[in-house]
C-alpha positions as CSV (number, residue, x, y, z in Angstrom):
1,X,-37.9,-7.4,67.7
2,X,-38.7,-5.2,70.5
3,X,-36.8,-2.2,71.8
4,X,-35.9,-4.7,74.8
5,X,-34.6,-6.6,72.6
6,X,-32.4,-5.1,70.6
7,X,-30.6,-3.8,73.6
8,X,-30.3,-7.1,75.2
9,X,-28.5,-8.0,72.2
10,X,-26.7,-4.9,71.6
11,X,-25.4,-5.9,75.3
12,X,-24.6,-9.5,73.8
13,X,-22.7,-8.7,71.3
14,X,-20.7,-5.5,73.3
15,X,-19.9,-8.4,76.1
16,X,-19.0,-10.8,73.2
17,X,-16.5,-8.5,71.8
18,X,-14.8,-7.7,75.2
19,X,-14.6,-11.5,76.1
20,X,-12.8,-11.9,72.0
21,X,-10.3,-9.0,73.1
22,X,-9.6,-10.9,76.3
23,X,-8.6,-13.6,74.1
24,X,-6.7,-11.9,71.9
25,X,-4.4,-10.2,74.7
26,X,-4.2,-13.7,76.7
27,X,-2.9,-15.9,73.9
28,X,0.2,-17.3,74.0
29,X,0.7,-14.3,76.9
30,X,3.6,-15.1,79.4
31,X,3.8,-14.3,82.9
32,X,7.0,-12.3,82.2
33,X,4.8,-10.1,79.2
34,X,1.7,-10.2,81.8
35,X,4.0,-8.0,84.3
36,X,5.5,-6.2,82.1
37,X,5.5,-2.4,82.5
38,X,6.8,0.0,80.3
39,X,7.7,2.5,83.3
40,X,7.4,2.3,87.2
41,X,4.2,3.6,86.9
42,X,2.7,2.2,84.3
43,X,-0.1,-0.2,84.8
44,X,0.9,-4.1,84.0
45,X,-1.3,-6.4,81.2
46,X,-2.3,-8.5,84.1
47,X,-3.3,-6.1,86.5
48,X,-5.1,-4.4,83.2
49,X,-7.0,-7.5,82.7
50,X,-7.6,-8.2,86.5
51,X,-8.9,-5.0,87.0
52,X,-10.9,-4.8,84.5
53,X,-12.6,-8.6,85.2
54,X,-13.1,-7.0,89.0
55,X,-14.7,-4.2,87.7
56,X,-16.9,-6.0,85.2
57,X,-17.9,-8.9,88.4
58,X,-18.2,-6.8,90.8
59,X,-20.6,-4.2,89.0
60,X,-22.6,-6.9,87.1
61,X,-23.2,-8.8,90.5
62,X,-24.5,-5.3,91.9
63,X,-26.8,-4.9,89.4
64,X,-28.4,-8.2,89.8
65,X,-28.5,-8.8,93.3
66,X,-26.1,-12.0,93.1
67,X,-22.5,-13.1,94.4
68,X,-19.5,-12.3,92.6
69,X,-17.5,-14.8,90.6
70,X,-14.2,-13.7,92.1
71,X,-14.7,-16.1,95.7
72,X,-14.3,-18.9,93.2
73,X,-11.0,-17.7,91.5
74,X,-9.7,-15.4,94.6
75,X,-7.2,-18.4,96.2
76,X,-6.1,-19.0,92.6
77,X,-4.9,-15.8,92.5
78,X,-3.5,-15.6,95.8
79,X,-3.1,-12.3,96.0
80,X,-1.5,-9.6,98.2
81,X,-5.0,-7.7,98.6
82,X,-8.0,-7.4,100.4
83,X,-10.3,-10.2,100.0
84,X,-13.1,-7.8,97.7
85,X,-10.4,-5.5,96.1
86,X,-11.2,-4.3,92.5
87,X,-7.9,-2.1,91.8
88,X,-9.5,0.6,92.1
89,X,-6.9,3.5,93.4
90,X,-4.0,1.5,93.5
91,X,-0.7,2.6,93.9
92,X,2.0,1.8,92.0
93,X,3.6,-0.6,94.5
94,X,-0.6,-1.9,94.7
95,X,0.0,-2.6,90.5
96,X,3.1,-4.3,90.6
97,X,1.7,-7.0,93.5
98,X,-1.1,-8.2,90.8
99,X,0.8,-10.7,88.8
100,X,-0.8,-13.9,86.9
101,X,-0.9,-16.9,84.6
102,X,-2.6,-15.9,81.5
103,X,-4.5,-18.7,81.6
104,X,-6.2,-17.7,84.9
105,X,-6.7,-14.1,83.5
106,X,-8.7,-16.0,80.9
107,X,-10.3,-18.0,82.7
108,X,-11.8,-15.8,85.3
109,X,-12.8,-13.5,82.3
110,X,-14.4,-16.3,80.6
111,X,-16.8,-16.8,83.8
112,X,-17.8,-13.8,84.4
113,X,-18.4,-13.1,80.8
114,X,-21.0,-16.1,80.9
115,X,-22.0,-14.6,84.1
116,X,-22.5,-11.3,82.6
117,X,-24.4,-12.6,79.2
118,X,-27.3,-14.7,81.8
119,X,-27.7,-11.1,83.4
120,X,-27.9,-9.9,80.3
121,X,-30.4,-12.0,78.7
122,X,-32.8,-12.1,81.6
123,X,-33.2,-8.0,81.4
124,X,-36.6,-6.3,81.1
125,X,-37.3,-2.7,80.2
126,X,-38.2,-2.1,84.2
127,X,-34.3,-3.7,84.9
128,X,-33.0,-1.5,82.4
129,X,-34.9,1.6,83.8
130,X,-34.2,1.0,87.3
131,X,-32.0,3.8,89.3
132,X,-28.9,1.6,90.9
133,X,-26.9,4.6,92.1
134,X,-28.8,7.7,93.5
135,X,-25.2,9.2,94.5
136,X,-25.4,11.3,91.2
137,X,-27.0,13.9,89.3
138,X,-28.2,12.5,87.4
139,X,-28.9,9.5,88.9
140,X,-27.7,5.9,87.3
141,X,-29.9,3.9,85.8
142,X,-28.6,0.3,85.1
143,X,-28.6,0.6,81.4
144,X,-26.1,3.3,82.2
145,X,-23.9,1.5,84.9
146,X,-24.1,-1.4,82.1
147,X,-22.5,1.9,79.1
148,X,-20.7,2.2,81.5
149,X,-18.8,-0.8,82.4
150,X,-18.8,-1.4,78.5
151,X,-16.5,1.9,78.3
152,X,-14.5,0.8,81.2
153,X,-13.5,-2.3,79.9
154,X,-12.7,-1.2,76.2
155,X,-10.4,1.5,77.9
156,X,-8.2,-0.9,79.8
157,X,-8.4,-3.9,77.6
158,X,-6.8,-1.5,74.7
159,X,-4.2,-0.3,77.2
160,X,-3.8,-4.2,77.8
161,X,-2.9,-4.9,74.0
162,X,-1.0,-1.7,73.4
163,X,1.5,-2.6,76.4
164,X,1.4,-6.6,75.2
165,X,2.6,-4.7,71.6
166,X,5.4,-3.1,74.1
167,X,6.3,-5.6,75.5
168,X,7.1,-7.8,72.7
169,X,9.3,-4.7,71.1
170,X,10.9,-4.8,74.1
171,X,11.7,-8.7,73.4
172,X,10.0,-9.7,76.6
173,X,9.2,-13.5,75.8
């Protein structure tokens, strides 16, 4: 196996197990849990797993030149926001707006995941090497952006489960 590869499938199988915790957090998850927060302030599980889906669509379509998934689940949705909003900075009030059925969480997860893996599979050493973002020092290569997204999505898709785990203390049904 070459070095190329073992990251393609090091990517496979890092995608793979984000798409299982998505599963995990969605199943048998009411819309009542899905807004829960456990203060004001707190992020909800649905806007965790929206956000993170945006973040994972809208940086995977970046890096390979394509459309996003989200035009096709955006009226679904039917969300307060602007049309290409990832959550990114939102306020509270911003949080509280994002509210779904866990079955459309999981279902616009499940495409971009499959979205994600025929990026993935397609990569060459070059597309791993390439610079993407000359904004920083250094810049980002798409191998990183790709760590990267890995990181962001294990971040929030714990908080996701840790605040379903609240929620159900809390006897939210």
């Amino acid at each position: 196996m070459s070095a190329t590869e073992a990251v393609r499938t090091l990517l496979e199988d890092s995608f793979g197990r984000l798409h299982e915790l998505v599963g995990g957090i969605t199943d048998g998850l009411s819309r009542e849990q899905g807004a829960y927060r456990p203060d004001p302030e707190a992020n909800s599980i649905a806007w965790l797993l929206w956000h993170a889906t945006r973040i994972q669509d809208d940086h995977i379509a970046g890096l390979a030149g394509a459309e996003q998934v989200w035009p096709q689940w955006r009226d679904r949705f039917g969300l307060p926001l602007g049309p290409w909003d990832t959550g990114f900075g939102h306020s509270s009030e911003q949080v509280g707006q994002v509210q779904a059925e866990a079955s459309d969480l999981a279902g616009y997860h499940a495409d971009v995941h499959r979205f994600s893996l025929d990026y993935v599979r397609g990569l060459s050493a070059d597309d791993l090497a390439a610079i993407v973002d000359e904004s920083w020092d250094p810049p980002v290569t798409a191998s990183a952006r790709l760590v990267s997204v890995i990181g962001e999505l294990n971040q929030h898709l714990g908080q996701a489960a840790y605040v379903r785990g609240l929620a159900e203390r809390a006897g939210i049904r």
